[in-house]
LUMFITOR-415748 format. One line per 4 residues: number of its first residue (from 1); for each residue x, y, z of C-alpha. Coordinates in Angstrom, 1 decimal. Example, Ala and Ser with C-alpha at 12.3 -4.5 7.8 and 13.67 -1.06 7.14 Angstrom:
2
1 = 12.3:-4.5:7.8; 13.7:-1.1:7.1
This chain:
473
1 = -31.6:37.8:-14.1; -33.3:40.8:-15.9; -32.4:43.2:-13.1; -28.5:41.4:-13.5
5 = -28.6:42.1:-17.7; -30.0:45.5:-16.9; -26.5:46.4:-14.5; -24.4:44.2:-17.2
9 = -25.4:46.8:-19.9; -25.2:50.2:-17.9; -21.5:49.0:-17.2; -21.3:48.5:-21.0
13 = -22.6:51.6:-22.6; -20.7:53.6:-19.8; -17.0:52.0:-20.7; -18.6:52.5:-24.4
17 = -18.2:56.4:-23.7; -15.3:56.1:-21.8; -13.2:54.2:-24.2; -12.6:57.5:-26.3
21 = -10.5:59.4:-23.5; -9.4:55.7:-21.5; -5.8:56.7:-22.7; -5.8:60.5:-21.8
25 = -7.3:59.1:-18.1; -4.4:56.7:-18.4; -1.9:59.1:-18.9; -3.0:61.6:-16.2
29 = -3.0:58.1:-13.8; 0.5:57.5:-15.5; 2.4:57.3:-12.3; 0.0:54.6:-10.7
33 = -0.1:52.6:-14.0; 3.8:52.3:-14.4; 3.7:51.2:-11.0; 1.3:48.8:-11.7
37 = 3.4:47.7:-14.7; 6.6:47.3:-13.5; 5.6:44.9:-10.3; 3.2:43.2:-13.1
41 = 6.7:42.3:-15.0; 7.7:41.2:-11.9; 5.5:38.5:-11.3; 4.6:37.5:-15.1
45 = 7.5:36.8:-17.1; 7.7:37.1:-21.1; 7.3:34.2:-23.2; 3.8:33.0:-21.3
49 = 0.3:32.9:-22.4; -1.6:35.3:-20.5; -5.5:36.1:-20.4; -6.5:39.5:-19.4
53 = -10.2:40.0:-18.1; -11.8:43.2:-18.7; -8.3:44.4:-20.6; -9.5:48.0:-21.3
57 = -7.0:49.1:-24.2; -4.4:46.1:-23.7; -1.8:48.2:-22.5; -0.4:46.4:-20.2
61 = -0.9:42.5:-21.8; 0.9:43.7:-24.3; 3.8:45.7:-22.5; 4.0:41.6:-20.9
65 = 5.1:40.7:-24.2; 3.4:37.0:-23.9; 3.8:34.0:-26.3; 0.5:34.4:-26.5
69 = -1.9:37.3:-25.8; -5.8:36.8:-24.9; -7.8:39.9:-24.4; -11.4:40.1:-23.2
73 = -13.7:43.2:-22.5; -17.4:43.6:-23.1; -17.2:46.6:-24.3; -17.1:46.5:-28.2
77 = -15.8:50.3:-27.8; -12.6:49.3:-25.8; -11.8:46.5:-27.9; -11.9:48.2:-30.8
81 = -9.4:50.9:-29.8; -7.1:48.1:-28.2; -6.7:46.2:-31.3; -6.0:49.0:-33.0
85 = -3.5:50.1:-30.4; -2.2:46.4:-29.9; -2.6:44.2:-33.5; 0.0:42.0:-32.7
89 = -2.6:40.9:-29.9; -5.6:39.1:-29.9; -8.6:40.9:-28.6; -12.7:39.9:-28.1
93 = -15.9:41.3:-27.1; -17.4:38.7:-24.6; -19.0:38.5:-21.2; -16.5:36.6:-19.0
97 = -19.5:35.0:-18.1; -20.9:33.4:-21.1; -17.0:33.3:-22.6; -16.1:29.8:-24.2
101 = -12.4:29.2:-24.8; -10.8:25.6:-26.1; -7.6:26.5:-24.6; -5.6:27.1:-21.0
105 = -3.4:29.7:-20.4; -0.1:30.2:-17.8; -1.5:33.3:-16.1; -4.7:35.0:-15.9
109 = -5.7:38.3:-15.0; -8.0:40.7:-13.7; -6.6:44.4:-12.8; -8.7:46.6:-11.4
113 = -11.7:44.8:-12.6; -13.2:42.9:-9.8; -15.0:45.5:-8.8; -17.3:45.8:-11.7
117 = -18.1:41.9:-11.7; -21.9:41.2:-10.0; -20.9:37.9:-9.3; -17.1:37.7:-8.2
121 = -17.5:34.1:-7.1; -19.2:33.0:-10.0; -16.9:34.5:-12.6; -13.9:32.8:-10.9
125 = -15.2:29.3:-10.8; -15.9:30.0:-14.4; -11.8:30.5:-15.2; -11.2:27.1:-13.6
129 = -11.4:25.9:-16.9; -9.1:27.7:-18.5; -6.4:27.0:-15.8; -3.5:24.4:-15.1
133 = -2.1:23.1:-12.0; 0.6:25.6:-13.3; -1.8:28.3:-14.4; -1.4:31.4:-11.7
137 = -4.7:33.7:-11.2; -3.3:37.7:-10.6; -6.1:39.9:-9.4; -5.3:43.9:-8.5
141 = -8.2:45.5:-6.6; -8.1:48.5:-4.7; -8.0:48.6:-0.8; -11.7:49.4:0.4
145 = -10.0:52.2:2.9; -9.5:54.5:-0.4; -12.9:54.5:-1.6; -13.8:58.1:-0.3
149 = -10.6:58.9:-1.7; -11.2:57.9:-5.0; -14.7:59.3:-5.1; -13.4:62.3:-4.5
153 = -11.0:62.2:-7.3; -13.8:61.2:-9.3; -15.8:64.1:-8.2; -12.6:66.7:-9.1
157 = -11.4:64.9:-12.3; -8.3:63.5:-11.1; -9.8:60.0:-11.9; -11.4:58.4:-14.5
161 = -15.3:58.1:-12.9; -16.1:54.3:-11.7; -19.7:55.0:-10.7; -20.8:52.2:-8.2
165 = -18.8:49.2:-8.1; -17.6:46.6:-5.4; -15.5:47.5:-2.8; -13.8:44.6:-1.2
169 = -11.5:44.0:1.6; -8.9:41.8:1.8; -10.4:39.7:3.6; -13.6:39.2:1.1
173 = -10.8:39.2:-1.5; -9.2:35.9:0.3; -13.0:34.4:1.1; -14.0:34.4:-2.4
177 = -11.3:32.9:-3.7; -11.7:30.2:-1.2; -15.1:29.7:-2.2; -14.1:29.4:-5.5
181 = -11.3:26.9:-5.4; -8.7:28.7:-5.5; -5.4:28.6:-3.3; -3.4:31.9:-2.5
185 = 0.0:31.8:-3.4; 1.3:35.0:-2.4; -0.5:38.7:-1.3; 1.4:42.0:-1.7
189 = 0.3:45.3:-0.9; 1.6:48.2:-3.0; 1.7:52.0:-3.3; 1.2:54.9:-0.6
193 = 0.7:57.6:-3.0; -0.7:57.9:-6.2; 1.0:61.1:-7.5; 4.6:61.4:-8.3
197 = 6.0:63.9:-5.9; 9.9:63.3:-6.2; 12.0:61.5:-3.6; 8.8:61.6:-1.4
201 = 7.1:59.3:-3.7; 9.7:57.1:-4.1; 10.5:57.2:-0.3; 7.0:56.1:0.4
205 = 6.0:53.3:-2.3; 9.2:51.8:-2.0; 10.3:51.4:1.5; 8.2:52.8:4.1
209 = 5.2:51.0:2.6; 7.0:48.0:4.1; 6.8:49.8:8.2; 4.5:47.5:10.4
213 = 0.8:48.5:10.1; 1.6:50.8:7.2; 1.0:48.2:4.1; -2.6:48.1:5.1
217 = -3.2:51.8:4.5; -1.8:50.7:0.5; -3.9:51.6:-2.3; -4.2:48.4:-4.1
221 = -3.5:45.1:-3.0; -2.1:42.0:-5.6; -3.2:38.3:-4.8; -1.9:35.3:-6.8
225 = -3.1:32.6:-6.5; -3.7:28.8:-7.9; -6.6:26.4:-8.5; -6.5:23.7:-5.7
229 = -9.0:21.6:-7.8; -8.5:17.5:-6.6; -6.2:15.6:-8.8; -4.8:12.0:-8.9
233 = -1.7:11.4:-7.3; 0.6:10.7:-9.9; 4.1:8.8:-10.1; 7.5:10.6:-10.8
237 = 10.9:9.7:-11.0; 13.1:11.0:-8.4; 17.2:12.5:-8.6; 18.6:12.7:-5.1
241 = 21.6:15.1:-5.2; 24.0:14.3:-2.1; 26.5:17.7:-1.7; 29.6:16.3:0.3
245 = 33.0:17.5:1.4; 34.9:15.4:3.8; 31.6:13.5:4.7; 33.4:9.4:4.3
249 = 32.1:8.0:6.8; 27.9:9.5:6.2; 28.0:7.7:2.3; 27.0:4.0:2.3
253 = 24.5:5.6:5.2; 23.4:7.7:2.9; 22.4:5.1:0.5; 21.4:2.1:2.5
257 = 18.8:4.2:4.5; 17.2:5.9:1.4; 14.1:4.3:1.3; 12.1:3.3:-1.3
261 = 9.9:6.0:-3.7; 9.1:7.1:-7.1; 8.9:5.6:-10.0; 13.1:5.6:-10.1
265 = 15.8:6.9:-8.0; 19.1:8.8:-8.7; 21.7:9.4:-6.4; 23.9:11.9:-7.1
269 = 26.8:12.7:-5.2; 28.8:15.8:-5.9; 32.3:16.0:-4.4; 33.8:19.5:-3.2
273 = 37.3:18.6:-2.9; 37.3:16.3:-0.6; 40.8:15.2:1.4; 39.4:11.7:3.6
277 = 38.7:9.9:0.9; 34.8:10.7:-0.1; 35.9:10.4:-3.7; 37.4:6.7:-3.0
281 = 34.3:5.9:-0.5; 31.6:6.5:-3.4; 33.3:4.7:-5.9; 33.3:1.8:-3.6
285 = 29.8:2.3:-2.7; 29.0:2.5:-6.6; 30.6:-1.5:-7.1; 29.3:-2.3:-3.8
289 = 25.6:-1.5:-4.7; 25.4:-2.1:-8.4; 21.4:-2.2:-8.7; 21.4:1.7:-6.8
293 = 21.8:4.2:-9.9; 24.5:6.3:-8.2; 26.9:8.6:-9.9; 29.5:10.8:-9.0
297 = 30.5:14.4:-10.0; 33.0:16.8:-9.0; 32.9:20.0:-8.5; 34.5:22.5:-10.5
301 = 33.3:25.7:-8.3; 33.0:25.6:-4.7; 30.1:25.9:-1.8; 26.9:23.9:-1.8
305 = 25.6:26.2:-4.6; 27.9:25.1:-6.9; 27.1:21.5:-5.6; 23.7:21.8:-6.3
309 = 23.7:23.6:-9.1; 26.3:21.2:-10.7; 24.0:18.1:-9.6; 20.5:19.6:-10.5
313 = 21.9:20.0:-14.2; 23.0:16.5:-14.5; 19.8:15.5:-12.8; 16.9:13.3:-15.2
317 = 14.1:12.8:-12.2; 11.3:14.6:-12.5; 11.6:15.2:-8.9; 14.6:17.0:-7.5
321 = 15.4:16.5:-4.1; 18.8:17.6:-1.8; 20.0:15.6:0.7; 23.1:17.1:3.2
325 = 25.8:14.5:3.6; 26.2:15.2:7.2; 22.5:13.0:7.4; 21.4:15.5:10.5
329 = 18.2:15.4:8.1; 17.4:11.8:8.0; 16.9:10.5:4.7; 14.4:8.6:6.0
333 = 11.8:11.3:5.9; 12.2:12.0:2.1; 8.9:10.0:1.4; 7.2:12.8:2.9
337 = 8.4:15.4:0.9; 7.9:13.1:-1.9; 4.5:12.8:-0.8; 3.8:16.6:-0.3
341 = 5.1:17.3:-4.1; 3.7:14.3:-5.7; -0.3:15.2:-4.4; 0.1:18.7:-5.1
345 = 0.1:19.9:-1.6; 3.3:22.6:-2.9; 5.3:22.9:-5.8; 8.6:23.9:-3.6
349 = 9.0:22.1:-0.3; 11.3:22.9:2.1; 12.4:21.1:5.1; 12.2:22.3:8.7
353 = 13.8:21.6:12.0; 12.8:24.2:14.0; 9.2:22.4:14.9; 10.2:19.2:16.8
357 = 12.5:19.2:19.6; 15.9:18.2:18.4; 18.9:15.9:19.2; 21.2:16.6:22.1
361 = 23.9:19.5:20.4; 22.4:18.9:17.0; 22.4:22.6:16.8; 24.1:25.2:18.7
365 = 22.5:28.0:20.2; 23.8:30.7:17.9; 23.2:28.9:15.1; 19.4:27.8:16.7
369 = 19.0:31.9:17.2; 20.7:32.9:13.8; 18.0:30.5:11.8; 14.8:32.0:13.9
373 = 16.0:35.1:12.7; 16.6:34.2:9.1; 13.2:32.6:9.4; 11.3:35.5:10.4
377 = 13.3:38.2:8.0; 12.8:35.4:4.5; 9.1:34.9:5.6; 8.3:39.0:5.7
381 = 10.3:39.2:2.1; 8.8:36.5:0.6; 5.0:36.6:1.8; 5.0:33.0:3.2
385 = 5.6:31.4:6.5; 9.2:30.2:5.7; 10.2:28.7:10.0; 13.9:27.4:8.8
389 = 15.3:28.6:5.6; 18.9:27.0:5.9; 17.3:23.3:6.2; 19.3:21.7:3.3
393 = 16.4:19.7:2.1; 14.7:21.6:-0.4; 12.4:19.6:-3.3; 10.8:20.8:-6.5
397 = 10.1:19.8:-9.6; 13.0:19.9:-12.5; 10.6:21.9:-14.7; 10.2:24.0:-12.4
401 = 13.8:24.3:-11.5; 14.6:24.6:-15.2; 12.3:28.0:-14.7; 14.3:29.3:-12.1
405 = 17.5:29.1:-13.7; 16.6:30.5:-16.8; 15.6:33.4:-14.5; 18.6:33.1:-12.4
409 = 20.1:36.5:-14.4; 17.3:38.5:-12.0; 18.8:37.7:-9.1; 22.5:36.6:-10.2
413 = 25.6:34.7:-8.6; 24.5:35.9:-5.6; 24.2:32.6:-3.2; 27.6:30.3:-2.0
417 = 24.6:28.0:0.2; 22.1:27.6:-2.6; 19.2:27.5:-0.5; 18.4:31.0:-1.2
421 = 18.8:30.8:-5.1; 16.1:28.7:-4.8; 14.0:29.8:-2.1; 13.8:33.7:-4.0
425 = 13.8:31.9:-7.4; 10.0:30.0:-6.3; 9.0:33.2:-4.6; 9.8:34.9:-8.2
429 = 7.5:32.4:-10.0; 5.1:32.5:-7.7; 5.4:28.5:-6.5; 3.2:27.1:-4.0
433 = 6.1:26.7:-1.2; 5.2:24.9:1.9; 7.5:23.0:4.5; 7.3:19.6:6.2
437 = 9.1:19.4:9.8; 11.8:17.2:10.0; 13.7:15.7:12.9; 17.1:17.3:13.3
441 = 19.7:15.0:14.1; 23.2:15.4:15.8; 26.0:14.7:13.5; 27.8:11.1:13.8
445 = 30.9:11.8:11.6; 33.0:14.9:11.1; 32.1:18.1:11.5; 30.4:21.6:10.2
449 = 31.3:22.9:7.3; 29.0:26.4:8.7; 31.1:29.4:9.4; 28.9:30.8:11.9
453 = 29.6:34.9:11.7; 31.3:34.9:8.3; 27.9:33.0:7.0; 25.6:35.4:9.6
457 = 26.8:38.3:8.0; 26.4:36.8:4.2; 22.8:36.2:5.3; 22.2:39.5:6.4
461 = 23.7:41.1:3.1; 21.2:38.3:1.4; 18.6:39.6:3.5; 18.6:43.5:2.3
465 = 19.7:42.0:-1.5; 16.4:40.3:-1.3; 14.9:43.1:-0.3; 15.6:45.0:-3.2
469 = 15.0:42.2:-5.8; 11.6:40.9:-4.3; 9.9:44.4:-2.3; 11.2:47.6:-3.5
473 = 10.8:46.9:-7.2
């Protein structure tokens, strides 16, 4: 412990000297740090209440412009020049360590700081109390690869000097948080060159950074992740929205094998201009099954997105679930994604069919290699095994759905299925998304409403649009 206090305070009196030229070191690093800032804005958005470990001069807590603002550092030097920099912040001298707090916050950081912690394991365990089920934990290190690098930097005054400190791969990185109770949510590595060198620069941390084998020679490396601490499985109420068009003779099916879950269920069927008599077949089904809570909307847009969207803002379950009409996903399997949600196992679950062998022409072979594609392009831009992203079952909380569309101006209009609007919107709020297979089903009454080229190509132009909106920020 003595030889631990005696590190603690070298690391102390050395950011003590530093914190006079932090902002001119800052400035000459002002290409990495904007980086650092504008994928920070990315993944944190404003309005939130955000802890910053070690914050240094509070640049960049307060460029997140959060609700509320928590900065900690140990050295009495920096945090005197970052509450002067910062006053609409709050700022305190403390050892993360011995730090007492009577509060929780939505996001906690630590940038470019884990490598000055003796104890890496220890300090995160010690954060647990200060998180959420919600509460997302962002830590930026640098990739072990650069430290000769660096030290060279150091050595020529390109960099502000470090001295020893831990140098950790991603793999440590991933360990310790394990150890720690945490759960990663999403891993992202970013920037090729440190020095603004136009077009080249730009060329580099933007796209080719992406190439196969090329992210892991990246200079710093993002995690978010989520504490995975045990809780008690807890009741919800559940909305069920049903998007139909032309789909008849699928409805009292639809109800009558819904089984039973939640503390309530909501059916909510949303009509896209039907012609057989959908419309008339719900209402029938609504006097026909009186102690079912069913309703009925119309569409005023068309596409599922519109369906969805439409239902999900007329939804009151805390749970929102989508069931396809065409009932190729049985609704019989909804209790497991109620399941998954309700014990915390994701926070978006999406259904696939591509794990257990499916029903006789349930799918076409285009359509079976169109969706492995899809799979394996949505699961490289969104940093999580996604194996069938046009299932139409998709579940989430309607907090957490509220979240994504008051973020939906990010992305915009841009989806006619929905399943995308919602897949990029959890990937943008950093959700816990996680599947559950399903068994795909061959369709007993009418037929596809799937375009199969004019929809491949709008998947493709999704594809490089997410590209844009969730890599090459």
């Amino acid at each position: 412990m003595q030889r631990d206090q005696l590190r603690k305070q070298d690391i102390r009196e050395r950011f003590d000297r530093l914190s006079s030229h932090r902002a001119r070191w800052q400035e000459k690093a002002g290409y990495y740090y904007e980086d650092q800032l504008r994928y920070l804005r990315f993944l944190v958005p404003e309005g939130l209440s955000v802890l910053e470990i070690g914050c240094g001069l509070g640049d960049q807590l307060a460029s997140l412009k959060p609700k509320r603002g928590l900065g900690i550092d140990f050295s009495a030097a920096m945090i005197k020049e970052a509450a002067q920099r910062h006053p609409e912040m709050e700022f305190r001298v403390a050892d993360v360590d011995e730090l007492e707090l009577k509060e929780t916050f939505d996001v906690i950081l630590l940038l470019d700081v884990v490598g000055h912690l003796l104890d890496v394991e220890s300090t995160l365990k010690k954060l647990q109390r200060y998180c959420q089920p919600h509460t997302r934990v962002i830590v930026v290190h640098y990739n072990f690869l650069w430290e000769p690098l660096l030290r060279l930097a150091e050595r020529m005054g390109l960099k502000m000097p470090q001295q020893q400190q831990n140098w950790l791969s991603p793999g440590d990185i991933r360990n310790l948080l394990r150890l720690a109770d945490y759960e990663i949510v999403k891993m992202e590595n970013r920037f090729l060159l440190p020095k603004k060198v136009p077009l080249i620069s730009s060329f580099l941390n933007r796209f080719a950074v992406y190439l196969p084998g090329i992210k892991r020679l990246c200079l710093t490396q993002y995690v978010v992740a989520r504490a995975c601490r045990q809780q008690a499985a807890q009741a919800y109420s559940v909305s069920v929205v049903i998007p139909c068009r032309n789909e008849r003779g699928n409805i009292e099916g639809a109800i009558t094998r819904l089984p039973s879950f939640g503390t309530h269920q909501e059916i909510i069927f949303v009509d896209g201009h039907s012609s057989d008599g959908t419309v008339q077949e719900i209402e029938r089904m609504i006097e026909k099954y009186p102690h079912y809570d069913i309703k009925l909307l119309v569409q005023d847009g068309t596409g599922k997105g519109d369906a969805v969207r439409k239902g999900f803002a007329h939804a009151t379950g805390d749970i929102l679930m989508i069931l396809d009409a065409d009932l190729t996903m049985p609704p019989e399997d909804l209790p497991k994604f109620y399941d998954a949600i309700a014990n915390g196992k994701g926070e978006f679950v999406n259904g696939s069919r591509l794990v257990y062998p499916m029903e006789h022409r349930a799918m076409r072979l285009l359509n079976l290699l169109g969706n492995k594609f899809f799979s394996m392009a949505f699961s490289w831009l969104l940093g999580e095994r996604i194996k069938d992203t046009l299932c139409g079952t998709k579940v989430l909380f309607r907090r957490d759905y509220e979240r994504i569309a008051a973020n939906r101006a990010y992305f915009g209009d841009f989806d006619p299925f929905g399943d995308f609007d919602l897949l990029f919107g959890a990937s943008k709020l950093n959700l816990k998304i996680i599947e559950v297979p399903v068994r795909y089903q061959e369709r007993t009454y009418g037929t596809t409403n799937i375009n199969r080229f004019q929809h491949g190509w709008l998947l493709l132009k999704m594809t490089a649009y997410g590209f844009f909106r969730l890599k090459a920020i």
